[in-house]
C-alpha positions in Angstrom: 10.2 -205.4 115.3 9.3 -204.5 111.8 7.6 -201.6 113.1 11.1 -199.8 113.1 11.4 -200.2 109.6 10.1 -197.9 106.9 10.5 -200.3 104.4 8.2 -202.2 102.0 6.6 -205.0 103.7 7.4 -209.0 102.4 7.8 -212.1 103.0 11.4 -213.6 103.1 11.8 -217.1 102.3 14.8 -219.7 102.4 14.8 -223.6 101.0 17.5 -225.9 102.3 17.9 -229.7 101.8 18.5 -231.4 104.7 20.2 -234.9 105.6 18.6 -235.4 108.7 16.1 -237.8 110.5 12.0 -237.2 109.6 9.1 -237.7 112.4 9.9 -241.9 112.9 13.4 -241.4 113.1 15.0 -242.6 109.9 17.5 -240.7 108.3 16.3 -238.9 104.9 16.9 -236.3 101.9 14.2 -233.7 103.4 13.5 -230.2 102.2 13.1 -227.4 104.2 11.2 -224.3 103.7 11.4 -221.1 105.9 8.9 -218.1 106.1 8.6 -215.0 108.0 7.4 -211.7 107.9 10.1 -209.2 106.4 10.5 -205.9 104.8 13.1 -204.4 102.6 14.7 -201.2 103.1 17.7 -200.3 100.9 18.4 -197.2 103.1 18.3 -198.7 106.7 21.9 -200.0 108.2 22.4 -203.6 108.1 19.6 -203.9 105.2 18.2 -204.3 102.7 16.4 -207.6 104.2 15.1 -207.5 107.8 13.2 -210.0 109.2 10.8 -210.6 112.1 11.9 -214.0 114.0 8.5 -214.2 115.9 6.7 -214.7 112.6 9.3 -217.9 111.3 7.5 -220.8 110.1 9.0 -223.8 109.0 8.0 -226.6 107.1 10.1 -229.8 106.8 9.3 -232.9 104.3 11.1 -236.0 102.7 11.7 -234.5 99.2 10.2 -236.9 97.7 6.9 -236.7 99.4 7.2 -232.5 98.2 5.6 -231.5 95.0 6.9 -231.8 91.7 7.9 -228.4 91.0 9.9 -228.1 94.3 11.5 -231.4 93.7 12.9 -230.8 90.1 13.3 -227.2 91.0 16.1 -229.0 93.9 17.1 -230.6 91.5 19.9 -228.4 90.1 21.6 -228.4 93.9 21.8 -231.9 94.8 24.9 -232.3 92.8 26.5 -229.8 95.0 24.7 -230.7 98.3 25.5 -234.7 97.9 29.2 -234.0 97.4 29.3 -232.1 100.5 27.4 -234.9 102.6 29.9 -237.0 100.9 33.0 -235.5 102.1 31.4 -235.3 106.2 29.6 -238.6 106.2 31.1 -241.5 106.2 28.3 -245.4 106.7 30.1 -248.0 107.7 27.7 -251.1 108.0 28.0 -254.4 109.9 26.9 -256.8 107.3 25.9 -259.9 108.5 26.9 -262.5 106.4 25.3 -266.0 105.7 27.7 -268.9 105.1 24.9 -271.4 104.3 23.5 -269.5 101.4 26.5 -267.5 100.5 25.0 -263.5 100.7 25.0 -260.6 102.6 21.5 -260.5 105.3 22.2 -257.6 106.3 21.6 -254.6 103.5 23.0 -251.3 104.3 19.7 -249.0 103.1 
């Protein structure tokens, strides 16, 4: 595809933070990193960023588990990104309750 293109070659990347379940199933904070072969080319329609979907790699990771520099560098959105998990999530736990001791059994993390 990008060989329709007369543009300078590149590689186009995209972060996201995720809610969603990791590799054993349990919901997480995960960051997501997108690659693929590109090329920019300020006089093509549709442009300046084209991209070649056959050459998309992803890479998906608990942010926690991701390096420093990506972590504190997500940092600055999750202020935005919690809000709007927030406002379209909604836990609503079945705590189990033990009269004998008086407490909660059942902890909603």
């Amino acid at each position: 595809m990008m060989e329709y293109y007369e543009g300078s070659p590149c590689i186009v990347q995209e972060e996201s933070l995720l809610w969603a379940q990791d590799k054993s199933g349990k919901h997480r904070l995960l960051y997501e990193i997108k690659k693929w072969d590109g090329c920019v080319d300020f006089d093509a329609p549709g442009g300046p960023y084209f991209c070649d979907e056959s050459t998309l790699k992803i890479d998906t990771k608990p942010l926690i588990e991701s390096k420093f520099e990506i972590r504190k560098r997500m940092y600055a959105h999750l202020d935005v990104f919690l809000r709007g998990l927030a406002r379209d999530v909604s836990i609503e736990p079945a705590i189990a309750f033990d009269a004998q001791h008086g407490m909660n059994t059942d902890i909603p993390f």
